[in-house]
Residue, then its C-alpha position, 0 to 999 in steps of 0.5 A: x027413518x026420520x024426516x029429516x034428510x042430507x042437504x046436497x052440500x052435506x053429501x057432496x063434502x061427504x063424497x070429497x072427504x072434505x067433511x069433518x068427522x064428526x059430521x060425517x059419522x053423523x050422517x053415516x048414522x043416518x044413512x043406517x035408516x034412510x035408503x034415500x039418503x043412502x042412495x044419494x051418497x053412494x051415487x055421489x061417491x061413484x061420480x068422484x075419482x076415488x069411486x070410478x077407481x073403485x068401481x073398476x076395482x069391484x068389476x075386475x073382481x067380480x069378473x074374477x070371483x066364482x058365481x054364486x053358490x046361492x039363488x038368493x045371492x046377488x052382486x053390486x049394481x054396475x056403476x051406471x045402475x039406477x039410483x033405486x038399485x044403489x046398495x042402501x049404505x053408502x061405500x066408505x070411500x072418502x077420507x078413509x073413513x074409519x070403520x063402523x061395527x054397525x055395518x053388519x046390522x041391517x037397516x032397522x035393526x034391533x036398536x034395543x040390542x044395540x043400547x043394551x051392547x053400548x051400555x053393557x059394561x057399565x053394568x056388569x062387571x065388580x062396579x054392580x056388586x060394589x054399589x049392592x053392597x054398600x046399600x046393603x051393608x049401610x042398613x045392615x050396619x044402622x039396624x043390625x049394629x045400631x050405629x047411628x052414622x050409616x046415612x051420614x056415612x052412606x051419603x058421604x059415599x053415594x057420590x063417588x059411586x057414580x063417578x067410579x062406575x064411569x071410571x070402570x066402564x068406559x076405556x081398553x080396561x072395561x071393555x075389549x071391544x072398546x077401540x072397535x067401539x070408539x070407531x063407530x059413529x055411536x063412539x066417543x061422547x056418545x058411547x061415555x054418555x050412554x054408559x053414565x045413563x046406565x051407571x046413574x040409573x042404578x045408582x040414583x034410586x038404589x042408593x037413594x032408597x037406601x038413604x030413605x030406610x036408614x035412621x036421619x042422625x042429624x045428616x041431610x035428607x036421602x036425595x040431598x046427595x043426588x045433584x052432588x053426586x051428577x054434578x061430580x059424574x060430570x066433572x069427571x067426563x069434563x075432566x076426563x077430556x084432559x087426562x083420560x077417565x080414571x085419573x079425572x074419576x080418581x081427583x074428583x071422587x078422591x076430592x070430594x073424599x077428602x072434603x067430607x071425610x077428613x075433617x071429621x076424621x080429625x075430630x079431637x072430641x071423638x064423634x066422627x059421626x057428628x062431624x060427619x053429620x054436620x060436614x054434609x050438612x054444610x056441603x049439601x042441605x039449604x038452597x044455597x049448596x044445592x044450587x051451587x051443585x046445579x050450577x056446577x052441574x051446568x057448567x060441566x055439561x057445557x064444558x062437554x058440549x063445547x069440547x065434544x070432538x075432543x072424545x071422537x079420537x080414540x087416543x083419547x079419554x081411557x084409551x090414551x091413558x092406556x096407551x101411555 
């Protein structure tokens, strides 16, 4: 419990429907913790019309369900009850509400079983092993081969590992209890960004620890990829707002592919590995690049912030792409 509460105003648009909803998961999610609050709402609720009809809905089937089976089991208060013999959630009534999976959970529950469930798809599934094994596979090649371009190519590649990890993580194609979800009042940008936190913590320090143990070869130091690689994570949830996860996951990811890989792939004197080297170098090293990620970095995160409601819908990001 927090000790901030629901104005009266906030409760009263809440009670009506008149509250956007964005607003009103919010305070959903902080009636989960606050039985005051709670109270407070659902004695609003009753006093509308859409509580007095619903009140006399749950007495005539009360009145028409069997008793008990259980000592411990006990029925909804009448509708004129106290305010402490309110139930601790407030009833979804207004506007139709969209359904919350917590509604299940009692108050206080194991929050961390819940971050461990909104974060579970971004680390399991093929991503993990892919991100293990290009790690692994870059100081196998430098120390078992001798090829002297694993860093350059490793940090040409730690970038889209992020932005990938966010495309198989988030949407009906990673998780089939996505549209459940998306509904709750933890859904949305909220759910995307837990899932990015848990997709950027394995991939930072895993890719970043792999970088330090290969040979420099002229390319820029391990981290110089680390603020390239978040401004691109967020550019892909700032564009995944348009055209849905994947497909802003494939034009960022793929562009930045692009940007590094084909010139020195087209390289007429037969040292792509230089090439390689000396394109990162131009995109990542110096003050002047880096800050240039950061800027971008900030730009997206604004980007998000401003259109945060546009990842509330469900049709929305990886959803609607499967939907079309």
């Amino acid at each position: 419990m927090t000790g901030w509460h629901a104005p009266g105003d906030l409760v009263v648009r809440y009670a009506d429907g008149s509250l956007p909803e964005t607003d009103a998961w919010s305070l959903e999610k902080h009636l989960e913790t606050c039985a005051g609050c709670a109270a407070r709402v659902s004695r609003a609720i009753r006093e509308t019309a859409a509580g007095t009809v619903l009140s006399e809905v749950r007495e005539a089937v009360l009145d028409a369900a069997p008793a008990p089976r259980s000592a411990h089991a006990r029925p909804w208060p009448a509708a004129g009850a106290a305010p402490g013999a309110a139930p601790a959630r407030a009833p979804r009534v207004a506007g139709a509400r969209r359904w919350s999976s917590r509604a299940a959970l009692p108050v206080g529950g194991p929050r961390l079983a819940r971050a461990l469930w909104a974060a579970g798809p971004a680390v399991r599934g093929a991503w993990l092993p892919a991100v293990l094994l290009v790690a692994a596979g870059a100081v196998a090649l430098a120390y078992g081969t001798g090829f002297d371009g694993a860093r350059p190519l490793l940090l040409a590649v730690a970038p889209v590992a992020p932005v990938a990890g966010v495309a198989l993580s988030y949407g009906v194609h990673a998780d089939p209890l996505h549209e459940i979800a998306a509904a709750t009042p933890s859904g949305g940008l909220r759910l995307l960004l837990t899932r990015t936190a848990a997709v950027l913590a394995v991939s930072l320090p895993l890719l970043t620890l792999a970088g330090l143990l290969l040979p420099a070869s002229g390319a820029p130091g391990a981290a110089a990829w680390l603020l390239p690689g978040l401004a691109l994570t967020l550019a892909t949830l700032a564009l995944a707002g348009y055209v849905g996860c994947r497909a802003a996951a494939a034009v960022t990811g793929g562009g930045w592919l692009c940007a590094v890989l084909l010139p020195a792939l087209a390289a007429s004197d037969g040292a792509p590995a230089t090439r390689l080297a000396e394109q990162l170098a131009r995109c990542l090293d110096g003050a002047p690049a880096q800050g240039c990620w950061a800027g971008a970095a900030a730009l997206c995160a604004a980007l998000l912030a401003v259109r945060r409601t546009v990842y509330d819908r469900l049709e929305g990001l990886g959803a609607r792409g499967e939907k079309r």
